[in-house]
Residue frames as a rotation matrix with the C-alpha (Angstrom) as fourth column:
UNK 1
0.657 -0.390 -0.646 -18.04
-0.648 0.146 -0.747 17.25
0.385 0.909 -0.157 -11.33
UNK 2
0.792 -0.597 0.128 -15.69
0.499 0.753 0.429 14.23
-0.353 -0.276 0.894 -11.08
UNK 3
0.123 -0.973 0.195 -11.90
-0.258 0.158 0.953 14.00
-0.958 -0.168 -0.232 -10.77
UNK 4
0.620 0.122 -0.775 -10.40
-0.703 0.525 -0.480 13.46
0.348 0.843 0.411 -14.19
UNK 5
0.982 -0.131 0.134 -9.44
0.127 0.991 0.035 9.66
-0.137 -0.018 0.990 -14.47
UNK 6
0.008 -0.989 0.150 -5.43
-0.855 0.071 0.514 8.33
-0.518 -0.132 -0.845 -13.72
UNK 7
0.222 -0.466 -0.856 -3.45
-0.863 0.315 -0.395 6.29
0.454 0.827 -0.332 -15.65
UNK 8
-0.460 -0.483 0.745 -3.00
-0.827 0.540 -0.160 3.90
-0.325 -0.689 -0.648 -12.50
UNK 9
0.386 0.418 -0.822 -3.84
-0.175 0.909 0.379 -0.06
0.905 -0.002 0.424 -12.11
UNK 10
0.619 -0.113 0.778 -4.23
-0.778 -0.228 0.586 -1.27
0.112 -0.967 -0.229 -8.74
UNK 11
-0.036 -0.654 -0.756 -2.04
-0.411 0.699 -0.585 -3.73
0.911 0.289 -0.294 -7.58
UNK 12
0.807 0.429 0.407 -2.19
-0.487 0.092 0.868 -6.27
0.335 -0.899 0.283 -4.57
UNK 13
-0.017 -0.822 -0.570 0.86
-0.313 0.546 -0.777 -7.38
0.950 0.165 -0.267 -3.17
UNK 14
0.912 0.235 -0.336 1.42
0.124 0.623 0.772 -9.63
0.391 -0.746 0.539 -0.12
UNK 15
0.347 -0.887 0.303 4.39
-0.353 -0.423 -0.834 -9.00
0.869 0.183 -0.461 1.40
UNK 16
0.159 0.081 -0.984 6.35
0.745 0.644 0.174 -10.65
0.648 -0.761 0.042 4.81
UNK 17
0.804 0.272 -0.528 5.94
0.555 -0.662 0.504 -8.37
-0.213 -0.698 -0.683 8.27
UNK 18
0.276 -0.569 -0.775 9.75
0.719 -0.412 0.559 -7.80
-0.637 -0.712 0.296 7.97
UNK 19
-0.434 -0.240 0.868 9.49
0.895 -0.228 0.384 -6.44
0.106 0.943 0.314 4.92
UNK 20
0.139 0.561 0.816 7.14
0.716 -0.626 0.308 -4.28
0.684 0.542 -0.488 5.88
UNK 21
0.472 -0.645 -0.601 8.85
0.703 -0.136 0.698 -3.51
-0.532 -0.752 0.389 9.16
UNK 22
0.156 -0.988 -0.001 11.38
0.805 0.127 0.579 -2.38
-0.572 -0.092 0.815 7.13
UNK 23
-0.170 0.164 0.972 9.70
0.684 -0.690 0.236 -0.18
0.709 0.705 0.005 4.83
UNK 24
0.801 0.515 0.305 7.77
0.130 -0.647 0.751 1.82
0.584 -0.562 -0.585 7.50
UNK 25
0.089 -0.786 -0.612 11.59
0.706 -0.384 0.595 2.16
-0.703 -0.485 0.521 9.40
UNK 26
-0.348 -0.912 0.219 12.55
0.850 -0.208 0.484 3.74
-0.396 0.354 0.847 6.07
UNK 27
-0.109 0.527 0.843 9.55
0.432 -0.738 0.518 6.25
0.895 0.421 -0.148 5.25
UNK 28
0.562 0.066 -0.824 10.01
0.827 -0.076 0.558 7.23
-0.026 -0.995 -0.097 8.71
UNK 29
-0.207 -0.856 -0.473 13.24
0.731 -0.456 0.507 8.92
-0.650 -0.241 0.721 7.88
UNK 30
-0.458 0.325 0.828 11.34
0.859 -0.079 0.506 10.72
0.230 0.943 -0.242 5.07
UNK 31
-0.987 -0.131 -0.093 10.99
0.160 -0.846 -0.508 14.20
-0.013 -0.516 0.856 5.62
UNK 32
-0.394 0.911 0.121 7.01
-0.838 -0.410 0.359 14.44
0.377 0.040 0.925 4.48
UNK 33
-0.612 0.345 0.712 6.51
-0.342 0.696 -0.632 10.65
-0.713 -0.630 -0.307 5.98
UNK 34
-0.240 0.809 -0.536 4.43
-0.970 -0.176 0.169 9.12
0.043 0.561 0.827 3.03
UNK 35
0.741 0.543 0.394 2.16
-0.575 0.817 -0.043 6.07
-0.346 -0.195 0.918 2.95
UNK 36
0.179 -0.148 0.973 2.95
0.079 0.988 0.135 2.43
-0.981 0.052 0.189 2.53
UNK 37
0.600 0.315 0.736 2.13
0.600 0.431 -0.674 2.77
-0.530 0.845 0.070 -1.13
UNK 38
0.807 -0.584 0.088 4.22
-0.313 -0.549 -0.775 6.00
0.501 0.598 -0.626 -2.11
UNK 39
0.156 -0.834 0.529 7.38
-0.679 0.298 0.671 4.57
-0.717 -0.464 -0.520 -0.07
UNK 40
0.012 -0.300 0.954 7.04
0.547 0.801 0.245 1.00
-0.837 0.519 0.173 -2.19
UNK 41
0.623 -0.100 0.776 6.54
0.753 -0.191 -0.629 3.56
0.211 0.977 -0.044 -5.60
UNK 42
0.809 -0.585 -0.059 9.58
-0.544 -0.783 0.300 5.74
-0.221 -0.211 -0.952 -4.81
UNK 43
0.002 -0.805 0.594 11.60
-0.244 0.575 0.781 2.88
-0.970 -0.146 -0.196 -3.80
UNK 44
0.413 0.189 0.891 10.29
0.538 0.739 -0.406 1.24
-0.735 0.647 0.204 -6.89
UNK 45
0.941 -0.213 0.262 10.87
0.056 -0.667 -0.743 4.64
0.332 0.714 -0.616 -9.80
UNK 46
0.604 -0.788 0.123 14.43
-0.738 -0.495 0.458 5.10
-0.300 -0.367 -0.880 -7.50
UNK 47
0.292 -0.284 0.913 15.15
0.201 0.952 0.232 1.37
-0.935 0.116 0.335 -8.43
UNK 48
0.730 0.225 0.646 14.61
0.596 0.256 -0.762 1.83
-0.336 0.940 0.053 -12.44
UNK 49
0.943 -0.317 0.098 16.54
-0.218 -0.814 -0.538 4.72
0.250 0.486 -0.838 -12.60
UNK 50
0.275 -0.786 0.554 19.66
-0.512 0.368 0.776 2.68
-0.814 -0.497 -0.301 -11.05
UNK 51
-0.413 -0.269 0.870 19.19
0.339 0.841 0.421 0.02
-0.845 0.469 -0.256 -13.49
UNK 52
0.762 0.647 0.030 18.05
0.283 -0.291 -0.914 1.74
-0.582 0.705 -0.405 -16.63
C-alpha cells in the first residue's frame, strides 16, 4: 500500500554559498540537527508568525 499523498509543492531555490553557510551554522545549533529543507521551513513558518 502507498503513503497517503501531502499537501506539499516542490520548490527549487538557488541560493548564494553564504547563505547557505549560514543556514547549516544555524541548524547546527538545533538540538535534533534537521536538513537543509526543514531549517529554510522553520526559519520560514518562524518568520510568518513575526509578521502576521
Amino acid at each position: 500500500m502507498a503513503p497517503p499523498k501531502k499537501d506539499t509543492t516542490a520548490l527549487t531555490l538557488r541560493l548564494p554559498r553564504e547563505l547557505i553557510d549560514a543556514i547549516d551554522e544555524r541548524r547546527r545549533l538545533e538540538p535534533d540537527v534537521p536538513t537543509r529543507p526543514e531549517m529554510i521551513r522553520r526559519a520560514l513558518i518562524d518568520w510568518l508568525d513575526k509578521t502576521s
